[in-house]
C-alpha positions as CSV (number, residue, x, y, z in Angstrom):
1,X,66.3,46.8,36.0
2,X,63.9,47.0,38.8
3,X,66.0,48.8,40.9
4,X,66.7,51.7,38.3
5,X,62.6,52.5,37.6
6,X,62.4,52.9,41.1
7,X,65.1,55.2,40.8
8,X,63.8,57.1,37.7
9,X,60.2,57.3,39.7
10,X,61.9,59.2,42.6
11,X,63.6,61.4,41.0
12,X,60.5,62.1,39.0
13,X,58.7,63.0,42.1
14,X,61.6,64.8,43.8
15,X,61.6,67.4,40.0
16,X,58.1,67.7,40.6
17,X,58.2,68.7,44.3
18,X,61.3,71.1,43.6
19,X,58.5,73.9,42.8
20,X,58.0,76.4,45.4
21,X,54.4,76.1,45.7
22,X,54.0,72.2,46.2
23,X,52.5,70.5,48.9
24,X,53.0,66.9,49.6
25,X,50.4,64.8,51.2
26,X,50.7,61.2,52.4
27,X,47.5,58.4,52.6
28,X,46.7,55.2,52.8
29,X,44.0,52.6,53.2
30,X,42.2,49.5,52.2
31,X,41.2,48.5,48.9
32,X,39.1,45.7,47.4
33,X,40.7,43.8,44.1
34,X,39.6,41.3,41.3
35,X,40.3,41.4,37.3
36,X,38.7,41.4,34.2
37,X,39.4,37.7,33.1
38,X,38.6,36.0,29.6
39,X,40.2,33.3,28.0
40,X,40.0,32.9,24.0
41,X,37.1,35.8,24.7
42,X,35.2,33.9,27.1
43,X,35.0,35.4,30.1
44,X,35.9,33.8,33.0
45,X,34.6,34.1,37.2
46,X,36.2,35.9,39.5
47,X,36.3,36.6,43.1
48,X,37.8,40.4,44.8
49,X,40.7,39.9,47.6
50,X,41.1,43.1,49.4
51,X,44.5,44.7,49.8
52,X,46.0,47.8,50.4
53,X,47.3,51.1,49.1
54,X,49.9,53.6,50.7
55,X,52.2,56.0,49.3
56,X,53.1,60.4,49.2
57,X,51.1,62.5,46.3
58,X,52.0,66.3,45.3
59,X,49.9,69.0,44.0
60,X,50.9,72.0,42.0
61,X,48.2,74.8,40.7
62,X,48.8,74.9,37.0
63,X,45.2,77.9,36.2
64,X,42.5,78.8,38.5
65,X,41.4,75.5,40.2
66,X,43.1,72.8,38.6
67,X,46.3,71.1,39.4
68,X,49.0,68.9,38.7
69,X,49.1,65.9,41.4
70,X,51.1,62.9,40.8
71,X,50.8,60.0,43.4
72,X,53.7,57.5,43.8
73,X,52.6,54.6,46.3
74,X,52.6,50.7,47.0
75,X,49.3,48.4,46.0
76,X,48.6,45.2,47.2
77,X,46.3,43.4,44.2
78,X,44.7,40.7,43.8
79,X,41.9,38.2,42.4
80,X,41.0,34.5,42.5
81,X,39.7,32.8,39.1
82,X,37.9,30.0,38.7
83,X,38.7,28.3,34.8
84,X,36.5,27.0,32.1
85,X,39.3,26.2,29.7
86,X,43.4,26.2,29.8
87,X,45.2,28.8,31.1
88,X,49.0,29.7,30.7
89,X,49.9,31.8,33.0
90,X,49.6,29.7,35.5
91,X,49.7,26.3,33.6
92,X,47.6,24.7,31.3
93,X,46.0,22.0,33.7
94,X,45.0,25.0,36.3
95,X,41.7,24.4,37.2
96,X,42.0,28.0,39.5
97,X,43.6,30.8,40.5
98,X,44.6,33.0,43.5
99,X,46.9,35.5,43.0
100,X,48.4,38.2,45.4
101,X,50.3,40.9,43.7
102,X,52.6,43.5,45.0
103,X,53.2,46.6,42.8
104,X,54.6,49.9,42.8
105,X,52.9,52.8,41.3
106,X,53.3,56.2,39.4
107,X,49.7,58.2,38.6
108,X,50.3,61.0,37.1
109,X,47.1,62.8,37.8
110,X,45.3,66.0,37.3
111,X,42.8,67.8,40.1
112,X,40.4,69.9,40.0
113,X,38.7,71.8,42.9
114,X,35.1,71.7,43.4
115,X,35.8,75.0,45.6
116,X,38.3,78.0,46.7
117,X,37.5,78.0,50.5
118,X,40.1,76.1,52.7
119,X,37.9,72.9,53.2
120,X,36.5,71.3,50.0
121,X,35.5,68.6,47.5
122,X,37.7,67.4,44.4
123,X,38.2,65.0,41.4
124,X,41.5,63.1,40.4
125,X,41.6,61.4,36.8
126,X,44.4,59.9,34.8
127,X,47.1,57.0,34.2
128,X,48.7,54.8,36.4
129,X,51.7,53.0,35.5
130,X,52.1,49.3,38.0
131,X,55.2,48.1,38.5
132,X,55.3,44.7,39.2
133,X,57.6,44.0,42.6
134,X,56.6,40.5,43.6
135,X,53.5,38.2,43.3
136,X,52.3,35.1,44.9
137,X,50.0,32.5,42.7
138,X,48.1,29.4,44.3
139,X,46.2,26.8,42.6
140,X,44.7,23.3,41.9
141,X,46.0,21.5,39.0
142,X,44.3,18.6,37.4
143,X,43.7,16.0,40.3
144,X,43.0,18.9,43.0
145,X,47.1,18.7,43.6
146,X,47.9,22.6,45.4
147,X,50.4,24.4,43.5
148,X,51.9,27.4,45.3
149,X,54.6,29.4,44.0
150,X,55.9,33.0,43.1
151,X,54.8,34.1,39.7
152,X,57.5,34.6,36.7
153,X,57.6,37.9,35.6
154,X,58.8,38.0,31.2
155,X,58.0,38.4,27.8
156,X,56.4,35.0,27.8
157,X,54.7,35.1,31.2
158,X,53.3,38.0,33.6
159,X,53.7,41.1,32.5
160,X,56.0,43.3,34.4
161,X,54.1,46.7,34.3
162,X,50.4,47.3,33.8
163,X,48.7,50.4,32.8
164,X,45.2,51.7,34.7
165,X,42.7,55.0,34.4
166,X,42.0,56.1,37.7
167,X,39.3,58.5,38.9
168,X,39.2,59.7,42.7
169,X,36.5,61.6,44.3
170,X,37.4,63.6,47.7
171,X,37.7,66.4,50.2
172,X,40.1,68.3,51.8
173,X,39.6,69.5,55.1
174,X,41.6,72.8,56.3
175,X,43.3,71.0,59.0
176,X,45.3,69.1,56.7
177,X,43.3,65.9,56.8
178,X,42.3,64.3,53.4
179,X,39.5,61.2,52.6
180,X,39.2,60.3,49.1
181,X,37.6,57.1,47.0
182,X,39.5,55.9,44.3
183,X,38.7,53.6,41.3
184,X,41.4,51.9,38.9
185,X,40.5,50.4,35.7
186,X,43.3,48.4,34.1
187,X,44.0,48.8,29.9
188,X,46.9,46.8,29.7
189,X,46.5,42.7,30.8
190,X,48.9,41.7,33.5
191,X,49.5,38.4,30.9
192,X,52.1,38.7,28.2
193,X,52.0,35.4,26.9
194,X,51.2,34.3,23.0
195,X,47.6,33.3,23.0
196,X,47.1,33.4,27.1
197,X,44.4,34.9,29.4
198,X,43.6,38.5,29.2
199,X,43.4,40.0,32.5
200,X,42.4,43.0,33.2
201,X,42.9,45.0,36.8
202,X,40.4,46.0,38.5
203,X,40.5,48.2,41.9
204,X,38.2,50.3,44.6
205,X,39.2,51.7,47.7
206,X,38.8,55.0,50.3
207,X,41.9,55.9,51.8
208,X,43.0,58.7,54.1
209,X,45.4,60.8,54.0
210,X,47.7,64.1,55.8
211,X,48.7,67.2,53.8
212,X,51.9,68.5,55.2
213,X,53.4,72.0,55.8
214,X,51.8,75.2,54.2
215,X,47.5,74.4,54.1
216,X,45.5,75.8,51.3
């Protein structure tokens, strides 16, 4: 199943790329992580891991200054809880939580230019859709016993897919080279079980990035 959105997700970007005016960009860089945790509505204390992000983007003019610009790229997530009540996910005697999560993204986003001269300023907004590749959960159970394992990804446990809004601020210089800040805001909760946490992504990073061929 896994194998077969990643499959869908190229494609989607190789349909988009197809047009003649494209140009394809690649970035990267370091982000800072936590989430949005509450438990029967109480919310719960959280700490930010820093990861990473790196992936290709595309842009297309669709009137005047704005364009179509989906990103497809890796994200290393990420937060440590601290629990005032049960929690399942992980397990009910958790008294914490550290998780590292590894996803792969689709955003398709819009941009609009701030200017027409070949250096210049821009926004980014829109979805993102997380697909979740792997994640690594540690924690103390009831008696300070470490529990370290790889987290279960089902109906009744992690979610495999999240959904974010994302807003990037940046500029484009005319050699090619690209800085932008990014901020993702997660809707959907990474848990999926019946009466379980709510967790709720929550992600800021700068990255940098190349745009390649044709410059405008």
């Amino acid at each position: 199943m896994k194998a077969s959105i990643y499959v869908s997700l190229l494609l989607i970007s190789l349909a988009c790329f197809r047009r003649a005016d494209a140009q394809l960009t690649i970035f990267g860089g370091p982000q800072q992580n936590t989430a949005h945790y509450k438990i029967q509505d109480v919310e719960q204390e959280t700490e930010s891991k820093y990861g990473f992000m790196a992936g290709a983007g595309i842009k297309a003019q669709m009137e005047g200054p704005v364009y179509f610009a989906p990103l497809m790229y890796y994200s290393q997530k990420g937060y440590k809880v601290t629990y005032t009540g049960s929690a399942f996910p992980p397990h009910p005697d958790a008294l914490n939580n550290d998780v590292t999560l590894h996803t792969v993204e689709l955003a398709p986003l819009f941009q609009v230019n701030f200017s027409s001269q070949p250096s210049y300023m821009f926004v980014r907004f829109g979805p993102s859709f997380a697909f979740n590749v792997s994640g690594k959960e540690t924690f103390d159970s009831t008696g300070n016993k470490p529990i370290s394992r790889d987290m279960v990804f089902s109906f009744g446990d992690y979610s495999h897919a999240t959904v974010a809004m994302n807003a990037h601020l940046g500029f484009q210089h005319q050699s090619g080279l690209t800085l932008f800040a990014h901020y993702g805001h997660g809707l959907s909760s990474l848990n999926n079980a019946d009466g379980g946490p709510k967790i709720f992504h929550r992600s800021l990073g700068l990255s940098l990035g190349w745009k390649l061929g044709r410059k405008k």
